[in-house]
C-alpha atoms as an extended CHARMM CRD file, in Angstrom:
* protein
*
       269  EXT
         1         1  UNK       CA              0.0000000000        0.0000000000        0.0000000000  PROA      1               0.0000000000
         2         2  UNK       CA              0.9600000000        3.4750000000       -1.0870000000  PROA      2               0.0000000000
         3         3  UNK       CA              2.1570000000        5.6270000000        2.1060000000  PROA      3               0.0000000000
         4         4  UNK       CA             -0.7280000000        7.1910000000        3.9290000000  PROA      4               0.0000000000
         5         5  UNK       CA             -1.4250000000       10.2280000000        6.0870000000  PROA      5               0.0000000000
         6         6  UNK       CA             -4.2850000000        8.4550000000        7.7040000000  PROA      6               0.0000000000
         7         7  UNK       CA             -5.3860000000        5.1260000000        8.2790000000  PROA      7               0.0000000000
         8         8  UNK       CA             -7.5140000000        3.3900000000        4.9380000000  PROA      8               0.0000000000
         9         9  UNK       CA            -10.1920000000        0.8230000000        5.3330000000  PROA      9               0.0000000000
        10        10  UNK       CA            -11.4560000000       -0.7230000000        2.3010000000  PROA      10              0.0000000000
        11        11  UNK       CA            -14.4550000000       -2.6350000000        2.7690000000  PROA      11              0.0000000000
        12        12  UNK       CA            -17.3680000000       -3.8820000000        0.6690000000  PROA      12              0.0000000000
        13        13  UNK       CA            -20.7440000000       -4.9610000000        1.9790000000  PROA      13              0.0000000000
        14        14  UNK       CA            -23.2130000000       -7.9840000000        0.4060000000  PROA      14              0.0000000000
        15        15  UNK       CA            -27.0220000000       -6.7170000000        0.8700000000  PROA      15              0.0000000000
        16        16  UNK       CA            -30.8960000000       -7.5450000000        1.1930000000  PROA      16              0.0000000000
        17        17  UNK       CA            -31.1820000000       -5.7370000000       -1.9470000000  PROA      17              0.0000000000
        18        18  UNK       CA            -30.3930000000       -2.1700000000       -4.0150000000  PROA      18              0.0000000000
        19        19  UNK       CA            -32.5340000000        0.5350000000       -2.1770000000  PROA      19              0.0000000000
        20        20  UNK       CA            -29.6770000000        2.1550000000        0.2100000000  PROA      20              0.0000000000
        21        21  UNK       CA            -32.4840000000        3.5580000000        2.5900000000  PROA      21              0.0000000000
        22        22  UNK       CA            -34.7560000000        0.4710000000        2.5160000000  PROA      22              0.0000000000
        23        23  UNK       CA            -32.0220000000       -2.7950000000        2.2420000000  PROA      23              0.0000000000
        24        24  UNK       CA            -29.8490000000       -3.9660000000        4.6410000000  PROA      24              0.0000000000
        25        25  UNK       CA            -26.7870000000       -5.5350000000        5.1460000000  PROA      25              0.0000000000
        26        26  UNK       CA            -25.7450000000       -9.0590000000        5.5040000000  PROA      26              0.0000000000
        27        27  UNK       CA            -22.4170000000       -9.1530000000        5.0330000000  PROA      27              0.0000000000
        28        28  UNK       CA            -19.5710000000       -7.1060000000        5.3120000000  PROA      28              0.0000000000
        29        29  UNK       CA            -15.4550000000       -7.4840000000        4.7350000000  PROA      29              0.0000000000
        30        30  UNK       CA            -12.9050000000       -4.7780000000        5.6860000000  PROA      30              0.0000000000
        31        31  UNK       CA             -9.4440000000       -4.7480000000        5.4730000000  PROA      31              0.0000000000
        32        32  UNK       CA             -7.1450000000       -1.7510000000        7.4960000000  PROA      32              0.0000000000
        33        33  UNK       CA             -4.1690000000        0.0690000000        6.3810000000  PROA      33              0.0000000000
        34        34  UNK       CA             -2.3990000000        1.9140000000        8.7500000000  PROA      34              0.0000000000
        35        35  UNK       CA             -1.0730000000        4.9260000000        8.6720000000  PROA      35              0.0000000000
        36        36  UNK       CA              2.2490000000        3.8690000000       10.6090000000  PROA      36              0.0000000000
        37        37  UNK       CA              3.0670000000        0.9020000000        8.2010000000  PROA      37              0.0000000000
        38        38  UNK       CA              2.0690000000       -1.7240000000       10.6540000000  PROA      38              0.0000000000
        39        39  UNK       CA              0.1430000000       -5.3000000000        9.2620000000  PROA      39              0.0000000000
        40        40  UNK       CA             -3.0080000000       -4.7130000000        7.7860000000  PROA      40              0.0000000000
        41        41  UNK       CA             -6.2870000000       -6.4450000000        9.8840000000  PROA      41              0.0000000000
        42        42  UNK       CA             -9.3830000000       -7.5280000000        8.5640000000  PROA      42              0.0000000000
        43        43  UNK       CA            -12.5880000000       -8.2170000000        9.5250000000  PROA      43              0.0000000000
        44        44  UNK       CA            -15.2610000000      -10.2200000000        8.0830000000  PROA      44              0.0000000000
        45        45  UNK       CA            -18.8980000000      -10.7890000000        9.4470000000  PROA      45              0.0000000000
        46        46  UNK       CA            -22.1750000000      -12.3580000000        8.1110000000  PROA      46              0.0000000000
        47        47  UNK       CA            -25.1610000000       -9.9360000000        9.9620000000  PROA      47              0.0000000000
        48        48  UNK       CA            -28.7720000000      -10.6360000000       10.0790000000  PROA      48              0.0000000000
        49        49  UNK       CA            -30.8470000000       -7.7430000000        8.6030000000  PROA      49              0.0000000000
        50        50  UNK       CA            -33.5540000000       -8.6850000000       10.0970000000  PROA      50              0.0000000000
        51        51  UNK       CA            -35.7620000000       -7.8680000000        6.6830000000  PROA      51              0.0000000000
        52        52  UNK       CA            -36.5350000000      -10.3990000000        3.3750000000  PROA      52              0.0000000000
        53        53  UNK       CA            -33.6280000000      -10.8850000000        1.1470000000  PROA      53              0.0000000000
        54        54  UNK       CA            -34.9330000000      -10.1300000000       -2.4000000000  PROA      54              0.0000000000
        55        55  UNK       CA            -34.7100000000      -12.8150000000       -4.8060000000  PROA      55              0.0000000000
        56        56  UNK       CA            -32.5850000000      -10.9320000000       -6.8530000000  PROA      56              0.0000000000
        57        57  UNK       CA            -29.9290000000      -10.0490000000       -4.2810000000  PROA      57              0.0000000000
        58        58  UNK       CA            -29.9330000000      -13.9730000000       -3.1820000000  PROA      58              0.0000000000
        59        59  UNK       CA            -29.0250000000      -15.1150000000       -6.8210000000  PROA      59              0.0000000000
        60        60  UNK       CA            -25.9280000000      -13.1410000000       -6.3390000000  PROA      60              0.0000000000
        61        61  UNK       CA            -24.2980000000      -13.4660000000       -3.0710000000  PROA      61              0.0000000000
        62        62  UNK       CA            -26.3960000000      -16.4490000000       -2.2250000000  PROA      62              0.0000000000
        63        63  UNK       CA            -26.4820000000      -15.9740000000        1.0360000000  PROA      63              0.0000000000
        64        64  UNK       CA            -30.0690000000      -16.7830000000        2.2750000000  PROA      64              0.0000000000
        65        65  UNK       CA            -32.0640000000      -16.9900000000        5.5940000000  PROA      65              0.0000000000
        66        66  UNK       CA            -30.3100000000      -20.1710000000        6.9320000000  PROA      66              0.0000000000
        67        67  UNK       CA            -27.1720000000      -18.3470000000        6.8400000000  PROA      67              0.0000000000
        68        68  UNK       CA            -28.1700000000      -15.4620000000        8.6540000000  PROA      68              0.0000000000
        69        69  UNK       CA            -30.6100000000      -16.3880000000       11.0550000000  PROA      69              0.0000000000
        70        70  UNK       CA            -28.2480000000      -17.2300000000       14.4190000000  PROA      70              0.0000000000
        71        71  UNK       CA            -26.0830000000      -14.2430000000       13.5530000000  PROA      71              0.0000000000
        72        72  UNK       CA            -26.0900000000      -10.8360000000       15.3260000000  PROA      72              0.0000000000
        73        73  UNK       CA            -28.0180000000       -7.7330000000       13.7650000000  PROA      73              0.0000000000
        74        74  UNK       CA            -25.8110000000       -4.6510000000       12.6780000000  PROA      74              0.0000000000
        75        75  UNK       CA            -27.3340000000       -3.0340000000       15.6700000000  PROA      75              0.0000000000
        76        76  UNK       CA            -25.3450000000       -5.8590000000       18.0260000000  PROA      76              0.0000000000
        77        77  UNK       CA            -22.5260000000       -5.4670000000       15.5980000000  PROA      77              0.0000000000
        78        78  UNK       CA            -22.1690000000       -1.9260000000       15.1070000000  PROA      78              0.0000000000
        79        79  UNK       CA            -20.2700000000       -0.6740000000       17.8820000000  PROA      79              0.0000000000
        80        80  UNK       CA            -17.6070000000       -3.4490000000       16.5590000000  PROA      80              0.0000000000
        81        81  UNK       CA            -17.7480000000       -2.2950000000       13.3760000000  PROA      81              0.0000000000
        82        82  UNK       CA            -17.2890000000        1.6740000000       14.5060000000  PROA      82              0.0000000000
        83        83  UNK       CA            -14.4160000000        1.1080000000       16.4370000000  PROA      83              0.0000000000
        84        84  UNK       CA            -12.5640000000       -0.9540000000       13.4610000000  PROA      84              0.0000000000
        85        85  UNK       CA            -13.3940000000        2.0430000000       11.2480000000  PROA      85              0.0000000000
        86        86  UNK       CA            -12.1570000000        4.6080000000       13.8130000000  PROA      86              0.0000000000
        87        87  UNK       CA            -11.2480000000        7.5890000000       11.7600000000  PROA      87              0.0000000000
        88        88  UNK       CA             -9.9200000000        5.5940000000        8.9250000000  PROA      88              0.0000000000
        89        89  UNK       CA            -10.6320000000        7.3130000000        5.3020000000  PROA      89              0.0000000000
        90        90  UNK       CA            -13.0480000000        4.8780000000        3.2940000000  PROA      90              0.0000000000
        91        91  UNK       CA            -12.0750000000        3.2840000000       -0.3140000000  PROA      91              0.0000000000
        92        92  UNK       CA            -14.4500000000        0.3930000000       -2.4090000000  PROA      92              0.0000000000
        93        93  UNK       CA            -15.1450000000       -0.5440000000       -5.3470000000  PROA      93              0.0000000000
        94        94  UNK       CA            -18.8520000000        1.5310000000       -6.4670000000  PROA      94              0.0000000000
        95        95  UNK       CA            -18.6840000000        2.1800000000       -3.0390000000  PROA      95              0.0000000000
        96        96  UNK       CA            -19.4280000000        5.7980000000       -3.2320000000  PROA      96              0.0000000000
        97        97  UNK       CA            -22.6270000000        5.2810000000       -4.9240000000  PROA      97              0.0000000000
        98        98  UNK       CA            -23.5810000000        2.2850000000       -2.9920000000  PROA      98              0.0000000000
        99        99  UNK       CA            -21.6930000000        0.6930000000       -0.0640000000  PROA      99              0.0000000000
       100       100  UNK       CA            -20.5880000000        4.2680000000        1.7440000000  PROA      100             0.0000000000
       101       101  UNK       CA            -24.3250000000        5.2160000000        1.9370000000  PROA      101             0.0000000000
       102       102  UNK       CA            -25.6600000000        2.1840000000        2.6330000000  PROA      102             0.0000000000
       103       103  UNK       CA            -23.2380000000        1.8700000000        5.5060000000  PROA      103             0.0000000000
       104       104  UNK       CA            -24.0660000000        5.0300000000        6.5880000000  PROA      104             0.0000000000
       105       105  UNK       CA            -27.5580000000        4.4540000000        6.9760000000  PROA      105             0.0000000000
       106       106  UNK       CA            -27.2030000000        1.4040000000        9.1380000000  PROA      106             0.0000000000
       107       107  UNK       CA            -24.7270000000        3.0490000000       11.6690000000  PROA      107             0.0000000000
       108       108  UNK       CA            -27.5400000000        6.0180000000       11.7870000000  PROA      108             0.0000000000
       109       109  UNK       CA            -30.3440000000        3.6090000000       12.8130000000  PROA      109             0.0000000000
       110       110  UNK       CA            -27.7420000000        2.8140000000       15.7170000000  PROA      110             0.0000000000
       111       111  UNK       CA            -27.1900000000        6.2740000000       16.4010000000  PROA      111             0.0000000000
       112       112  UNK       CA            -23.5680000000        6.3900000000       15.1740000000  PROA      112             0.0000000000
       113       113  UNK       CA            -22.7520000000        9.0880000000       12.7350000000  PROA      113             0.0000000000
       114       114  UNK       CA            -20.1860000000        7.7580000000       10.1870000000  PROA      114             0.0000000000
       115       115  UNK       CA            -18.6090000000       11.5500000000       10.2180000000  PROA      115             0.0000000000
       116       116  UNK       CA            -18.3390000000       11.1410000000        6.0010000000  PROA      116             0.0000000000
       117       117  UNK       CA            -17.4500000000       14.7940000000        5.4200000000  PROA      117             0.0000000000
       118       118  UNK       CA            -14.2310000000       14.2220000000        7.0300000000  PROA      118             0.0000000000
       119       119  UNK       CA            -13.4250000000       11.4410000000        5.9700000000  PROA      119             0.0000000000
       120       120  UNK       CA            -11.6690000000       10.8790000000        2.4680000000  PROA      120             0.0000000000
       121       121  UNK       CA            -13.4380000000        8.5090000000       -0.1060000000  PROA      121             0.0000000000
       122       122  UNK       CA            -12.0340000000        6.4160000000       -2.7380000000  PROA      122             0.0000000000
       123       123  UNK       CA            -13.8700000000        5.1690000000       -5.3790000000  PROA      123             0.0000000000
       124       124  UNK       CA            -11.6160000000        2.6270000000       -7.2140000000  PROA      124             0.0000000000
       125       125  UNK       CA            -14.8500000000        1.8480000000      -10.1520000000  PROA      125             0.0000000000
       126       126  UNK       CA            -14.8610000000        5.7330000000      -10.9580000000  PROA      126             0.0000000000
       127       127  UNK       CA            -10.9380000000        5.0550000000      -11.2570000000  PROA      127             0.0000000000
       128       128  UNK       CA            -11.5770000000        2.7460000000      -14.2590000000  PROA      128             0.0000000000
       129       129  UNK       CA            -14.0060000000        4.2030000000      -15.4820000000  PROA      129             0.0000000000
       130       130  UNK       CA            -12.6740000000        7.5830000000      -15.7980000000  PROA      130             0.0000000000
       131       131  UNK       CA             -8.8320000000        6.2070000000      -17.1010000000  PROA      131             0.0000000000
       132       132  UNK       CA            -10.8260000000        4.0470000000      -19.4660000000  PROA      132             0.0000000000
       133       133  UNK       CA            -14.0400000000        5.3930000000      -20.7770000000  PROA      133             0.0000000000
       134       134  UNK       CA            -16.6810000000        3.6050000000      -22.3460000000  PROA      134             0.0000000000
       135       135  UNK       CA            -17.4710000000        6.1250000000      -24.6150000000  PROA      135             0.0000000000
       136       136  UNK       CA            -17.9310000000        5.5260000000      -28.1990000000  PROA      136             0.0000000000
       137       137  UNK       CA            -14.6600000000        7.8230000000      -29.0720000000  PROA      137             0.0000000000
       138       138  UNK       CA            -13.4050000000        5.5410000000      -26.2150000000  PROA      138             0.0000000000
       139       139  UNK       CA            -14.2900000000        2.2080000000      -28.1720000000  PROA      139             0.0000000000
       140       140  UNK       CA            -13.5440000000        3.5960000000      -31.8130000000  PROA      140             0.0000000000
       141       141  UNK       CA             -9.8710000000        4.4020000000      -30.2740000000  PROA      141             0.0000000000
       142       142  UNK       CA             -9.7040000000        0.8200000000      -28.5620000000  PROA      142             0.0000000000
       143       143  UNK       CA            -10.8780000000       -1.1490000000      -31.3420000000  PROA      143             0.0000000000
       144       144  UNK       CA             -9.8810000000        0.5360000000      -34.8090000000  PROA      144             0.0000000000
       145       145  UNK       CA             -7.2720000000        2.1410000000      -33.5630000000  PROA      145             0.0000000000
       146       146  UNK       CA             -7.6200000000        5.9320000000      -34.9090000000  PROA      146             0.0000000000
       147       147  UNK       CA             -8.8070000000        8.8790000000      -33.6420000000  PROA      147             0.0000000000
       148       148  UNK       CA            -12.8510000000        9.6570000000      -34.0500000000  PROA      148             0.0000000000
       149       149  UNK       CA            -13.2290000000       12.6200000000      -35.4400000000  PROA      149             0.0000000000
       150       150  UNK       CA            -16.8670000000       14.6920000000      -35.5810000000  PROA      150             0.0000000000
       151       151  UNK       CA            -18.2570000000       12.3000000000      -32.2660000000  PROA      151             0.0000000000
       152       152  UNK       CA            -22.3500000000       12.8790000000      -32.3090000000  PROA      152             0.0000000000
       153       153  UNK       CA            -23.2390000000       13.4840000000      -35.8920000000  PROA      153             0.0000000000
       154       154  UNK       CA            -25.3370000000       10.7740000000      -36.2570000000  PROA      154             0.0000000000
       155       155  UNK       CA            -23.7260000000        9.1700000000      -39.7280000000  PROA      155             0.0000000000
       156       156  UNK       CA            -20.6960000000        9.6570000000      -38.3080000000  PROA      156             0.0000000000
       157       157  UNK       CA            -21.6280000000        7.7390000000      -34.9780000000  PROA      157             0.0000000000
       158       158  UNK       CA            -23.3130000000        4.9990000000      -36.7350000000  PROA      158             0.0000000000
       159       159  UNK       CA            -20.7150000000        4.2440000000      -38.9900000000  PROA      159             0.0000000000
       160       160  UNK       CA            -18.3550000000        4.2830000000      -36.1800000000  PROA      160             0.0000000000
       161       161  UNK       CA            -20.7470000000        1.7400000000      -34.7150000000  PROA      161             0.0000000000
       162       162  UNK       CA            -19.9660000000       -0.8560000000      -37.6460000000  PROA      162             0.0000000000
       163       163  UNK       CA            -16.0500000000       -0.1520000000      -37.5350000000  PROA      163             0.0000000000
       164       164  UNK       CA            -16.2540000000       -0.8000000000      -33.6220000000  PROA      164             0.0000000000
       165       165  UNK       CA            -18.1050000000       -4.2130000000      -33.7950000000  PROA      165             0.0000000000
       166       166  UNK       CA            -15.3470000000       -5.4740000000      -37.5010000000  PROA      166             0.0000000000
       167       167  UNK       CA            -12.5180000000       -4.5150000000      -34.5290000000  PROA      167             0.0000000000
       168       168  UNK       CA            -14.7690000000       -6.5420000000      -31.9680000000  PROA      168             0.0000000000
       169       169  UNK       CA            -15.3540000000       -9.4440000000      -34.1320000000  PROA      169             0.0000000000
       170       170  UNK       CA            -11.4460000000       -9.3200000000      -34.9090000000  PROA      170             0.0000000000
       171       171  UNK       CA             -9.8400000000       -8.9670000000      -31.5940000000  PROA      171             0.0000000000
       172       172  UNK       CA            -12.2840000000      -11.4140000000      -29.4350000000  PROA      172             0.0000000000
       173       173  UNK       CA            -12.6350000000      -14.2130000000      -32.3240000000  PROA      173             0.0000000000
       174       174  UNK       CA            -12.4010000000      -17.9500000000      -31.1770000000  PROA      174             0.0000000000
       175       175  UNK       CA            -11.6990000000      -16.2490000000      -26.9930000000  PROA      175             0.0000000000
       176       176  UNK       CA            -14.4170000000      -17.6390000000      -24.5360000000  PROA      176             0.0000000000
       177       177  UNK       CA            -16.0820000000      -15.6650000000      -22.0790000000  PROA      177             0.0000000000
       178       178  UNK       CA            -16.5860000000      -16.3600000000      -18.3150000000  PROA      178             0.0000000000
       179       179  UNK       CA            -19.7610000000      -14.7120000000      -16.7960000000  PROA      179             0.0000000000
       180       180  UNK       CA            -20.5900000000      -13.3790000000      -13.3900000000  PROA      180             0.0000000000
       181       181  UNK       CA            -22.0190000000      -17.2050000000      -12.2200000000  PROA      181             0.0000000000
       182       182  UNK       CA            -18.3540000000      -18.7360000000      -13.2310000000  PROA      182             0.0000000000
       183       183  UNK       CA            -19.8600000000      -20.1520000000      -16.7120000000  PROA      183             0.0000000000
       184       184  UNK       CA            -18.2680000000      -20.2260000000      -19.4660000000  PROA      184             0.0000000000
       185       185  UNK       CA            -19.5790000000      -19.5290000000      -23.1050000000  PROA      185             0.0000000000
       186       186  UNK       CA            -17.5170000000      -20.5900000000      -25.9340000000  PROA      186             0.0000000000
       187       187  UNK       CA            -16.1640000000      -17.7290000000      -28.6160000000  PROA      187             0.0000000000
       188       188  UNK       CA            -19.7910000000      -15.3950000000      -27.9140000000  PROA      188             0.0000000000
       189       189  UNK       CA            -17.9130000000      -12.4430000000      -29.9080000000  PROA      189             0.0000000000
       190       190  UNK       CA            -18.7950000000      -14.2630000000      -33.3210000000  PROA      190             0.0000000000
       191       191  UNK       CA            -20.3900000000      -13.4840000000      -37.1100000000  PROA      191             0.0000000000
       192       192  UNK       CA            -23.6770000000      -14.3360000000      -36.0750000000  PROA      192             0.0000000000
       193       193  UNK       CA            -26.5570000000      -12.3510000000      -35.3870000000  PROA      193             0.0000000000
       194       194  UNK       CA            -28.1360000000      -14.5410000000      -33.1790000000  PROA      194             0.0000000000
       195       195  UNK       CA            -25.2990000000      -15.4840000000      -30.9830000000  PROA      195             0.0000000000
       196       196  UNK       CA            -24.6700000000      -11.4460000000      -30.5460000000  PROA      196             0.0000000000
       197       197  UNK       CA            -27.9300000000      -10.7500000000      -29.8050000000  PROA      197             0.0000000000
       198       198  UNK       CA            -27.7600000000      -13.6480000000      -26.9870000000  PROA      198             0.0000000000
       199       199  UNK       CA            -24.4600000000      -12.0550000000      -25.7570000000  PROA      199             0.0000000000
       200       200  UNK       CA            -25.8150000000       -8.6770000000      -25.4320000000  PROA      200             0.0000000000
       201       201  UNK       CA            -28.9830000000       -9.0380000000      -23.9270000000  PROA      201             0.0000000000
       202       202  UNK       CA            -30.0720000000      -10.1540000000      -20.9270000000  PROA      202             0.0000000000
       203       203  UNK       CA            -32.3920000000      -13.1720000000      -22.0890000000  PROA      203             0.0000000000
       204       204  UNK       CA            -34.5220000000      -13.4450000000      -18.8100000000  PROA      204             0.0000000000
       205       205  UNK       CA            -35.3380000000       -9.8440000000      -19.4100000000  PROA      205             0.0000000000
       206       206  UNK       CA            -38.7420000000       -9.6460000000      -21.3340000000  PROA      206             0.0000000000
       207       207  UNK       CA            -39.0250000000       -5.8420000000      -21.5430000000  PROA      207             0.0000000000
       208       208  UNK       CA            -36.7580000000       -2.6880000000      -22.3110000000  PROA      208             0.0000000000
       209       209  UNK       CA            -37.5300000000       -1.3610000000      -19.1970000000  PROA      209             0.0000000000
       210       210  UNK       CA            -36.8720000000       -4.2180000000      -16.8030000000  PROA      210             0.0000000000
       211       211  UNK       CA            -39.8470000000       -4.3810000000      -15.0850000000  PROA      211             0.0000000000
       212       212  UNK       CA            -40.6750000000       -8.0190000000      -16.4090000000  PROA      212             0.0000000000
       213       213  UNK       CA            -38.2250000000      -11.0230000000      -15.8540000000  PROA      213             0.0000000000
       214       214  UNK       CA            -38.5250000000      -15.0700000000      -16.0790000000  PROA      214             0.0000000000
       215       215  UNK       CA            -37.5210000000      -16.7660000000      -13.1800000000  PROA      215             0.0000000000
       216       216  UNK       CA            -35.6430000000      -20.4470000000      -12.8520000000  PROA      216             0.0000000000
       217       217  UNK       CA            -38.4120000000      -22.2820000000      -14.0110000000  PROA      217             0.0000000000
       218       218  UNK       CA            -39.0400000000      -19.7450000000      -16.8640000000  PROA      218             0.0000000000
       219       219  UNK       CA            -42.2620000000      -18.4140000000      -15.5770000000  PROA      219             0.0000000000
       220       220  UNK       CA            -43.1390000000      -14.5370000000      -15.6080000000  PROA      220             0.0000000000
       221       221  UNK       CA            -42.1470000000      -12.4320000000      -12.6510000000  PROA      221             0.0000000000
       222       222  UNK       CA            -42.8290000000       -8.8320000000      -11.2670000000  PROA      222             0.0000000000
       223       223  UNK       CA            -38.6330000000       -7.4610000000      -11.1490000000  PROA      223             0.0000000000
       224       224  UNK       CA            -40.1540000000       -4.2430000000       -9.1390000000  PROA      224             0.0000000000
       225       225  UNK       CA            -42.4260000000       -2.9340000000       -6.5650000000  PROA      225             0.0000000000
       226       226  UNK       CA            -44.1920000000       -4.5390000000       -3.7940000000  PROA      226             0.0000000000
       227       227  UNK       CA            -44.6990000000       -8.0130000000       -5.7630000000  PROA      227             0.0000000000
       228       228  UNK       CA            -41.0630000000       -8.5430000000       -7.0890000000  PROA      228             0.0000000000
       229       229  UNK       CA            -39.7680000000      -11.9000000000       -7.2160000000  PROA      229             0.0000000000
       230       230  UNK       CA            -43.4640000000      -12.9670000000       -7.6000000000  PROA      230             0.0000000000
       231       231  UNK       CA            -45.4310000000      -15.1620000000      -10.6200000000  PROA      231             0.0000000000
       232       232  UNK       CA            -48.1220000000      -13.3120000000      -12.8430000000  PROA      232             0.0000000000
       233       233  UNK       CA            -49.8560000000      -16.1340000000      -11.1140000000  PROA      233             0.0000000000
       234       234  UNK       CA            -49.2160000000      -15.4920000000       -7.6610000000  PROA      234             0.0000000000
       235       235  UNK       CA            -50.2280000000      -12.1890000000       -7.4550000000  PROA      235             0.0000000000
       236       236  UNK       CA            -52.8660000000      -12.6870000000       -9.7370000000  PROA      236             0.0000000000
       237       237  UNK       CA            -54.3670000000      -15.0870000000       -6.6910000000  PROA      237             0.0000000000
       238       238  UNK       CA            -53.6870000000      -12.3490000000       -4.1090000000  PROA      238             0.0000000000
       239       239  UNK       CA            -54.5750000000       -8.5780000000       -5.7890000000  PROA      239             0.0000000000
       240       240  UNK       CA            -56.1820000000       -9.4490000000       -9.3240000000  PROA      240             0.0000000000
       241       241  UNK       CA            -56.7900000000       -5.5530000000       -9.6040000000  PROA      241             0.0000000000
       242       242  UNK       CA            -52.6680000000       -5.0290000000       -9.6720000000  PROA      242             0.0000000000
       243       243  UNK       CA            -52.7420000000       -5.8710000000      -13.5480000000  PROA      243             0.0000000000
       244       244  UNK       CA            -55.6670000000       -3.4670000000      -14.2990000000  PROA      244             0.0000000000
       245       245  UNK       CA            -53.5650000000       -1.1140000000      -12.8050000000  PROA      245             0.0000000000
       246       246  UNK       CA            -50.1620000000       -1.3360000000      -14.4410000000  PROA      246             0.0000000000
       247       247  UNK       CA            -52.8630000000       -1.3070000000      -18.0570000000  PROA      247             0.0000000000
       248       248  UNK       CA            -53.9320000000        2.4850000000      -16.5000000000  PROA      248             0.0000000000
       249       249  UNK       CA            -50.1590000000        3.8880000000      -15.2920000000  PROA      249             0.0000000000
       250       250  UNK       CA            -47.2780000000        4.4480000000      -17.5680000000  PROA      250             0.0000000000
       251       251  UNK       CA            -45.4340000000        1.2860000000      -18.1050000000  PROA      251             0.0000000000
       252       252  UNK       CA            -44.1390000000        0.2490000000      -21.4660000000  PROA      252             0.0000000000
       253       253  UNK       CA            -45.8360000000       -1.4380000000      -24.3660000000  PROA      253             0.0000000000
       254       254  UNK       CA            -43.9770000000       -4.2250000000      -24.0760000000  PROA      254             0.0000000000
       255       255  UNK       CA            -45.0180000000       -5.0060000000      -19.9550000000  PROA      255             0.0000000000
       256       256  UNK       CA            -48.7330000000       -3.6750000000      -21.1090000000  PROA      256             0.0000000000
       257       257  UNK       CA            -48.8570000000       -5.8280000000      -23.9850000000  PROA      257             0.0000000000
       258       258  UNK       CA            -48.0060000000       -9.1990000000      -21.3310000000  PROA      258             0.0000000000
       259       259  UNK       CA            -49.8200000000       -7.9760000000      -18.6960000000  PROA      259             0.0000000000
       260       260  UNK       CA            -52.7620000000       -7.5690000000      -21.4360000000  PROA      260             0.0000000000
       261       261  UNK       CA            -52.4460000000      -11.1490000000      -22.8280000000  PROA      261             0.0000000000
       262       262  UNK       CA            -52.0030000000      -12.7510000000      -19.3820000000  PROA      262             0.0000000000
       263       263  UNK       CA            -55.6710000000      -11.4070000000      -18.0970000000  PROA      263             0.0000000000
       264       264  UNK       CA            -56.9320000000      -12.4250000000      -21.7950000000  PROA      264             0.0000000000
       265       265  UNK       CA            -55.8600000000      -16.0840000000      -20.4600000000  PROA      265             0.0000000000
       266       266  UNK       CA            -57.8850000000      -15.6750000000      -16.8760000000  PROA      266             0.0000000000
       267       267  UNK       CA            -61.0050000000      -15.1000000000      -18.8110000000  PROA      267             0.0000000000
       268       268  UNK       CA            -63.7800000000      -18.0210000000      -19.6640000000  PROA      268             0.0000000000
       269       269  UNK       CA            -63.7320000000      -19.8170000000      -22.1420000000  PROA      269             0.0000000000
């Protein structure tokens, strides 16, 4: 670790779910650098947060309610937790957007203030993404190697677009790709149309807005609001009047057009 003027905990935090004011946290890792050179200590604890852990959340830490049932709450753990921290400036990985605040609201239900305007916050995501935009001047660069020049005329762009995806065709041909779950997927990057589309969409998506999903066993489920992680079917059986209400608010065509055909089905024959 680089010298440091003041002590630097990174730490990272596994959750109930995505809302930093509603979730909670079930797990959380730190590791301390000090300030006077000495070996760094971690700490690692699995918390019970004392809420449901959304379906969504569980499919990527997978840790579920067996795991956290006999373990303390933050609020038993937080004094712990504080003293660890100490006055120690803060760095993660999308942890500015995510874990600092999140954190920050649990030590707040315990009445501990996590003091954030005095401490400094590093943000190793904005890092990458800043030394290595994703822009498509960024990609055109990367790829084709030349410079883009007259970015966001629309020709321009588009044609940029096609020169981008010949260098991404060329660089990634015959290399497999290993995703978040540790699977792999032979050579994805390919001249097919099909196996691009499968690569760049998210296939148990249904809609452009997200608010639609399949689940494991490929049925339709609610990815928002109070009924997420649930079958059309399930809450069909529990607040019929939910679907006549997505029809009358502004949800997409797409989630309107399912939503549509799915009460067609519930009628008599």
């Amino acid at each position: 670790m680089f010298p440091l003027k003041r002590d630097l905990v990174f730490f990272d935090v596994e959750t109930t779910g995505l809302h930093v004011i509603r979730d909670r946290i079930l797990q959380i890792a730190m590791i301390k650098y000090f300030k006077n050179g000495a070996a760094p200590e971690e700490v690692s604890m699995i918390l019970n947060p004392g809420i449901p852990i959304a379906p969504e959340a569980l499919a990527i830490h997978g840790i579920g309610p067996e795991q956290v049932a006999n373990q303390p709450t933050f609020k038993e753990a937080a004094q712990k937790l504080y003293d660890f921290l100490g006055d120690a400036d803060l760095a993660g990985y999308n942890s500015n957007r995510f874990d600092i605040p999140i954190l920050a609201e649990e030590f707040a239900r315990c009445g501990f203030d996590l003091d954030l305007d005095n401490r400094r916050q590093i943000d190793v995501q904005r890092i990458f993404y800043k030394m290595e935009p994703r822009t498509l001047k960024a990609a055109y660069q990367f790829y084709c190697n030349e410079e883009l020049k007259d970015a966001h005329d629309a020709l321009i762009d588009i044609r940029a677009t096609v020169r981008v995806l010949e260098g991404q065709l060329e660089k990634y041909a015959g290399q497999d790709y290993i995703n978040d779950d540790g699977e792999q997927i032979e050579a994805p990057v390919k001249p097919d149309t099909q196996a691009l589309h499968d690569f760049t969409n998210d296939l148990k998506t249904l809609d452009a807005t997200q608010r639609l999903k399949f689940n494991e066993q490929g049925e339709i489920v609610f990815n928002f609001g109070k009924f997420v992680g649930q079958t059309f079917e399930q809450v069909w059986q529990k607040e019929s009047k939910y679907f006549q209400w997505i029809l009358d608010k502004e949800f997409s065509f797409q989630v309107k057009a399912l939503v549509k055909k799915f009460i067609e089905s519930k009628k008599p024959v």
